[in-house]
C-alpha positions as YAML, in Angstrom:
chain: A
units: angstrom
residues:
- id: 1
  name: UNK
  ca: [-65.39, -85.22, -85.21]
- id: 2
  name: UNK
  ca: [-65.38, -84.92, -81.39]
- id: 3
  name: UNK
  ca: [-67.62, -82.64, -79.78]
- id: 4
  name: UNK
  ca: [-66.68, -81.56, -76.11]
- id: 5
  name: UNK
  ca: [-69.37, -80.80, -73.47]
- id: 6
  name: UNK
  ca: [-69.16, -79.82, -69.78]
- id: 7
  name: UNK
  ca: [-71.24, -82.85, -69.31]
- id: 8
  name: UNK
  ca: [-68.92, -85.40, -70.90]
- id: 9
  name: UNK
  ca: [-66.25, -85.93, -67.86]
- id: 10
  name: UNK
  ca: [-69.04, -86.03, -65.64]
- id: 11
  name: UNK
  ca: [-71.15, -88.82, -68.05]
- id: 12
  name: UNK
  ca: [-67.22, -90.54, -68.80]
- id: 13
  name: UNK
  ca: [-66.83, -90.53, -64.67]
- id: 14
  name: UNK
  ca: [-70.18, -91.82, -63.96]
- id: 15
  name: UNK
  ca: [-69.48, -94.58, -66.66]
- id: 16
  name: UNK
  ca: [-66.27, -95.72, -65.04]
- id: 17
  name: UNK
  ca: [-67.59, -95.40, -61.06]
- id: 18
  name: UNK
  ca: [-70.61, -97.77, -62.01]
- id: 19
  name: UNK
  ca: [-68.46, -100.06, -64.09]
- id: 20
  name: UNK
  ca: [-66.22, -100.48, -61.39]
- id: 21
  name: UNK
  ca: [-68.64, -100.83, -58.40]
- id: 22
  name: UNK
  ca: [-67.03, -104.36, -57.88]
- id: 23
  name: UNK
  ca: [-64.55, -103.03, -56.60]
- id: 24
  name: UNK
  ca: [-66.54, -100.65, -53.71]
- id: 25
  name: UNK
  ca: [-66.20, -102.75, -50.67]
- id: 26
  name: UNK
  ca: [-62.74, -101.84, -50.76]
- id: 27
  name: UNK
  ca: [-63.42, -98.26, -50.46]
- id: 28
  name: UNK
  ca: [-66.85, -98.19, -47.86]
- id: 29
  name: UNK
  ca: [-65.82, -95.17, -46.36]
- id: 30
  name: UNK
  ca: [-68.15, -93.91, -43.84]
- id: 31
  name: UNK
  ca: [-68.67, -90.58, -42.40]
- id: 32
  name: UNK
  ca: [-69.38, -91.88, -38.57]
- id: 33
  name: UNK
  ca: [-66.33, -93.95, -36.85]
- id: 34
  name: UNK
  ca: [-67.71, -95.78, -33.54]
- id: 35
  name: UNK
  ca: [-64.58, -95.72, -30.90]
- id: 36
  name: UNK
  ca: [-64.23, -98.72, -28.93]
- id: 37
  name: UNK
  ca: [-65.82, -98.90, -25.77]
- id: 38
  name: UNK
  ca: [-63.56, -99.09, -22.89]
- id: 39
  name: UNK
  ca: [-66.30, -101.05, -20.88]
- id: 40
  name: UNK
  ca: [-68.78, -104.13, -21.31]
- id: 41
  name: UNK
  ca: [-71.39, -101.65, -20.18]
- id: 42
  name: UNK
  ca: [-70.40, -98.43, -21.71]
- id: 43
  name: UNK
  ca: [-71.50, -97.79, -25.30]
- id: 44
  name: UNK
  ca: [-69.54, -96.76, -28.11]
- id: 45
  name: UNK
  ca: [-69.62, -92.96, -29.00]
- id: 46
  name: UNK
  ca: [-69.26, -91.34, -32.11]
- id: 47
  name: UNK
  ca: [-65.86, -89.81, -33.00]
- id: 48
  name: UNK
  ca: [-65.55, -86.31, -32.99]
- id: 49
  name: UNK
  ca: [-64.01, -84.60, -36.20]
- id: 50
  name: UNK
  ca: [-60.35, -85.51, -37.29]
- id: 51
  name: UNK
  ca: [-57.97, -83.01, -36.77]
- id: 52
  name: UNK
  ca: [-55.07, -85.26, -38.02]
- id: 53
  name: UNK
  ca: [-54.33, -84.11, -41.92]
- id: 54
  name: UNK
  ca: [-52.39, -85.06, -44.43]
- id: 55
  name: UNK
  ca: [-51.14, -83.08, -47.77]
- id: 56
  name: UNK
  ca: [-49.10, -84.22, -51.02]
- id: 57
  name: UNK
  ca: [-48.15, -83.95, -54.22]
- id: 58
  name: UNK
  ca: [-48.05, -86.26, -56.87]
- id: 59
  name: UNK
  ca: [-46.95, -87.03, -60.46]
- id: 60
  name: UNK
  ca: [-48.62, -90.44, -62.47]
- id: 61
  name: UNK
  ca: [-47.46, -91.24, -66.05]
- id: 62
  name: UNK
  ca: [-49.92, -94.29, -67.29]
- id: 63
  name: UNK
  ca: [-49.36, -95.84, -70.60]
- id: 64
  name: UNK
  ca: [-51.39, -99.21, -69.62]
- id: 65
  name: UNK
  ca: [-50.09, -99.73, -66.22]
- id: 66
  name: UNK
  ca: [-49.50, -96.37, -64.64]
- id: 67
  name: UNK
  ca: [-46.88, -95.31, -62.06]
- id: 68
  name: UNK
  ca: [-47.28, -92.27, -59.20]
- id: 69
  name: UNK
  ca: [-44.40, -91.06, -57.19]
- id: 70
  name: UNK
  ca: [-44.47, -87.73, -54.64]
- id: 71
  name: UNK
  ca: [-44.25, -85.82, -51.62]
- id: 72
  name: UNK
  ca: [-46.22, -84.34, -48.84]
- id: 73
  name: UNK
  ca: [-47.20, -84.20, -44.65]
- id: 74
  name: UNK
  ca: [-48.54, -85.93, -42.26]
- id: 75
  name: UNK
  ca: [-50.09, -83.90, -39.22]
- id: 76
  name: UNK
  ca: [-50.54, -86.93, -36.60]
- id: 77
  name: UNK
  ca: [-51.88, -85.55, -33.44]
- id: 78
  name: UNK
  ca: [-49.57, -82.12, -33.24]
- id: 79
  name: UNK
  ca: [-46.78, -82.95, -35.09]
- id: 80
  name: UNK
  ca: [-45.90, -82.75, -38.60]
- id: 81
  name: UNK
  ca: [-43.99, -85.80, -40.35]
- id: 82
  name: UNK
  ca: [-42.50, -85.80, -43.77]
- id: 83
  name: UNK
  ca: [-44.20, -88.47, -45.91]
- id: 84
  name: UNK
  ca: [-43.46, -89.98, -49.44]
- id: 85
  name: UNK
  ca: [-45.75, -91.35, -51.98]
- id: 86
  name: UNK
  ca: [-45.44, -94.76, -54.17]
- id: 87
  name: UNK
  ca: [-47.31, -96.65, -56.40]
- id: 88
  name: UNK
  ca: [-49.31, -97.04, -59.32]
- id: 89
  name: UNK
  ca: [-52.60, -98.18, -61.00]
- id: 90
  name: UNK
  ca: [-54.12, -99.36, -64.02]
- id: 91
  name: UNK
  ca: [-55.63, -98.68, -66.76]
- id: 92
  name: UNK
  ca: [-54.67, -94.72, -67.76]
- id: 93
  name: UNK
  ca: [-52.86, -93.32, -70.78]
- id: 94
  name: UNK
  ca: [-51.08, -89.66, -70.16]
- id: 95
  name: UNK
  ca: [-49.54, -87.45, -67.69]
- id: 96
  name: UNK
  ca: [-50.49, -85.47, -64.92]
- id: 97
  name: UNK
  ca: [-49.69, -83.94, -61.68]
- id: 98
  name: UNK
  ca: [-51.82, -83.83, -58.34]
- id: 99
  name: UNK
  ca: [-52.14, -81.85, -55.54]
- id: 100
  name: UNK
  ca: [-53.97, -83.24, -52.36]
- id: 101
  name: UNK
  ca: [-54.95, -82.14, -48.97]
- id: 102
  name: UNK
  ca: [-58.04, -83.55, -46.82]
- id: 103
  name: UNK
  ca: [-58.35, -85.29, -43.24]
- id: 104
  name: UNK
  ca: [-57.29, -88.82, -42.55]
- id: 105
  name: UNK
  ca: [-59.59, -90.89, -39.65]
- id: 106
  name: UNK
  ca: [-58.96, -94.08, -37.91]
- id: 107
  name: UNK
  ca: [-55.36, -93.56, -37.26]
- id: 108
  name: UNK
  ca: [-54.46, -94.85, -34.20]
- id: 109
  name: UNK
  ca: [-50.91, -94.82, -34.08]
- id: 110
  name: UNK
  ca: [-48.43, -92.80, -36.39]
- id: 111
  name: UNK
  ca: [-46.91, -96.13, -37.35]
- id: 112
  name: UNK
  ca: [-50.27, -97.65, -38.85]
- id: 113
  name: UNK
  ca: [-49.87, -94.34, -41.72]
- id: 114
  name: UNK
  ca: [-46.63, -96.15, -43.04]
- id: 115
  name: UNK
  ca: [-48.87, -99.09, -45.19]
- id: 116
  name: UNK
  ca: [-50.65, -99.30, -48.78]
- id: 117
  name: UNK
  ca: [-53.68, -97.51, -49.06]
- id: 118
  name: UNK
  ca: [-55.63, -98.57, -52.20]
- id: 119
  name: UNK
  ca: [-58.51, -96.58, -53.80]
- id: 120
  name: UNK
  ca: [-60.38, -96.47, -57.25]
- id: 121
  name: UNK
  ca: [-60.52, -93.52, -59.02]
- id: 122
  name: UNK
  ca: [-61.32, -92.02, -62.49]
- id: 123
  name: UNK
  ca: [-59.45, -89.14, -64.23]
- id: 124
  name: UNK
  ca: [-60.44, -87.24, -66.96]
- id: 125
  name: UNK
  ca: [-57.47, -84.39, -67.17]
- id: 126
  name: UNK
  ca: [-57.13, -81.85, -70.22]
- id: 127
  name: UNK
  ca: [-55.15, -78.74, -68.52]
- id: 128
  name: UNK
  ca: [-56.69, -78.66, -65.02]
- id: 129
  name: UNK
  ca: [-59.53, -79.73, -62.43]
- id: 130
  name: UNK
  ca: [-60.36, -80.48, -59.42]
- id: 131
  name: UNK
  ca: [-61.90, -83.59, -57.40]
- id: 132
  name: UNK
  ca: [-62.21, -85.35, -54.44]
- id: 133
  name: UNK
  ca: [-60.33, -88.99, -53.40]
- id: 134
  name: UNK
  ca: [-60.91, -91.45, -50.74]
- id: 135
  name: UNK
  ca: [-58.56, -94.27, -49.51]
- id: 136
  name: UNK
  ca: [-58.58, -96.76, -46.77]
- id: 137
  name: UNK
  ca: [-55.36, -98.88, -45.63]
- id: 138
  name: UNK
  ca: [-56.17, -102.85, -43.95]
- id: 139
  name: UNK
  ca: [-55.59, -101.04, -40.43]
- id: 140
  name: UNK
  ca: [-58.63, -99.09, -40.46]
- id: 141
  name: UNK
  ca: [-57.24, -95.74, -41.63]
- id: 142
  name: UNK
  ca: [-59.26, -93.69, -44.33]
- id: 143
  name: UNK
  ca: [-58.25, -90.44, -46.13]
- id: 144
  name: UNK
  ca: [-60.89, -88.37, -47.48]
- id: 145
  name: UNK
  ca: [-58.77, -85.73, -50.16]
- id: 146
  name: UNK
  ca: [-60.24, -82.94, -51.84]
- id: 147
  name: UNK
  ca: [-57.31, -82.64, -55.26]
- id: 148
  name: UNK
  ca: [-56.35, -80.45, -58.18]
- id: 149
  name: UNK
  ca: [-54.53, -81.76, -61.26]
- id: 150
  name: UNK
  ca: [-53.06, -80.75, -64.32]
- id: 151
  name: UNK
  ca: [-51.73, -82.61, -67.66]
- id: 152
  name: UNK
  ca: [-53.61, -84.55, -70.01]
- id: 153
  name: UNK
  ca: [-54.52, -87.72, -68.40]
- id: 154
  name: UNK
  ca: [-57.44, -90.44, -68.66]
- id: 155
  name: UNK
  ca: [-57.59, -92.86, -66.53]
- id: 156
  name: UNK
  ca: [-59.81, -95.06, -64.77]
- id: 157
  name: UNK
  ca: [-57.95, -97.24, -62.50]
- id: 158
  name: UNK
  ca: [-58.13, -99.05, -59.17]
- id: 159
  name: UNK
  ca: [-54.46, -98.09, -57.28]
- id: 160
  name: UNK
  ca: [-52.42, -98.95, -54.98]
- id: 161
  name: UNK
  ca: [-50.14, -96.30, -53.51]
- id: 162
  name: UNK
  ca: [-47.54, -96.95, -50.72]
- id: 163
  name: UNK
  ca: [-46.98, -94.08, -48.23]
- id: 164
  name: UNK
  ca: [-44.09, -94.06, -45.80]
- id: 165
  name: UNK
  ca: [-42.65, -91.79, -43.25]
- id: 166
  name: UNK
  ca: [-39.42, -90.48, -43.81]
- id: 167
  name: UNK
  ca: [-39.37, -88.28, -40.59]
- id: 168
  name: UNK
  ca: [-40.04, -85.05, -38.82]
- id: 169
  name: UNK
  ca: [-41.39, -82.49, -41.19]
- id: 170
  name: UNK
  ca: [-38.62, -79.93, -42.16]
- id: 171
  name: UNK
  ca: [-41.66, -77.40, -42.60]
- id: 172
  name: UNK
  ca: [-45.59, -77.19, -40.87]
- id: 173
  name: UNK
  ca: [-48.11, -78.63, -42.56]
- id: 174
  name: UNK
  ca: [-49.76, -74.55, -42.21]
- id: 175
  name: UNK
  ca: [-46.99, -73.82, -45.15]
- id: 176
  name: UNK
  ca: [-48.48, -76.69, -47.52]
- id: 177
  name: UNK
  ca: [-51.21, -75.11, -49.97]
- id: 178
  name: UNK
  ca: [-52.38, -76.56, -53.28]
- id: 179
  name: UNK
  ca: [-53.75, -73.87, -54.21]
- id: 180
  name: UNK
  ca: [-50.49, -71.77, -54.15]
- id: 181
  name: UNK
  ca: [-48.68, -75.01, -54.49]
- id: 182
  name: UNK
  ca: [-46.21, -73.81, -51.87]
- id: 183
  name: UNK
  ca: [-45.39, -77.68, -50.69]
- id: 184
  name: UNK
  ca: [-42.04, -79.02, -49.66]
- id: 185
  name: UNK
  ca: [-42.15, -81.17, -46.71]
...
């Protein structure tokens, strides 16, 4: 018989996260950014705080391989952009549906958001909870997400999710919420 504990999705998450520390190079986010000096003589200066954001939605169904489509916006220095999300990861078994909204750092140009960002996660999902995500494209840019989900999901996966633009924003990203799930970009 199964017993369930508070502790067990924390113990299952710390067993996956160590098991798949191979893998952390491809995820060494880092809370300072140094900007590029403009001068040999000039040093290079911490970057202030991000406000560029970014907020979606997402649905992954994993039976093995594991596929995640979605939604969401893009706030890139003042203006709002539509974006969609593609992709999948693997291992997982279930259903489930995210909500995400954090900062995204080391943008320098709009067009450098429209890549793969990969990032390894683990998902433990029985009705709903809440977590945090990081994920870093080759050009530099890093999105640090806190999320709520829902479904019945287990997963613990590296993935690889394609964002794109699809263009201007038909609504602010002030109107996106997770928690009142009021999202349609």
């Amino acid at each position: 018989m199964l017993r369930s504990s508070p502790i067990a999705p924390l113990a299952f998450s710390a067993a996956v996260l160590s098991s798949l520390s191979v893998m952390q190079p491809c995820l060494a986010a880092t809370d300072a950014h140094l900007a590029p000096a403009s001068s040999g003589t000039e040093q290079a200066t911490p970057q202030t705080v991000s406000d560029d954001k970014v907020s979606f939605t997402a649905s992954s169904i994993s039976l093995g391989p594991g596929y995640v489509w979605g939604h969401g916006i893009l706030h890139y220095r003042g203006v709002d952009y539509a974006i969609t999300v593609s992709g999948g990861g693997a291992p997982g078994v279930g259903y489930s549906h995210l909500c995400a909204e954090g900062t995204i750092t080391g943008l320098n140009s709009v067009d450098n958001f429209d890549s793969t960002f990969w990032a390894v996660s683990a998902e433990a999902t029985a009705g709903q909870g809440s977590g945090v995500m990081a994920l870093q494209n080759a050009r530099g840019a890093e999105m640090h997400l806190d999320t709520s989900a829902s479904g019945v999901r287990l997963a613990a996966e590296a993935s690889r999710l394609r964002f794109r633009l699809t263009g201007p924003a038909k609504k602010p990203i002030s109107s996106f919420s997770c928690k009142t799930q009021q999202h349609r970009a």
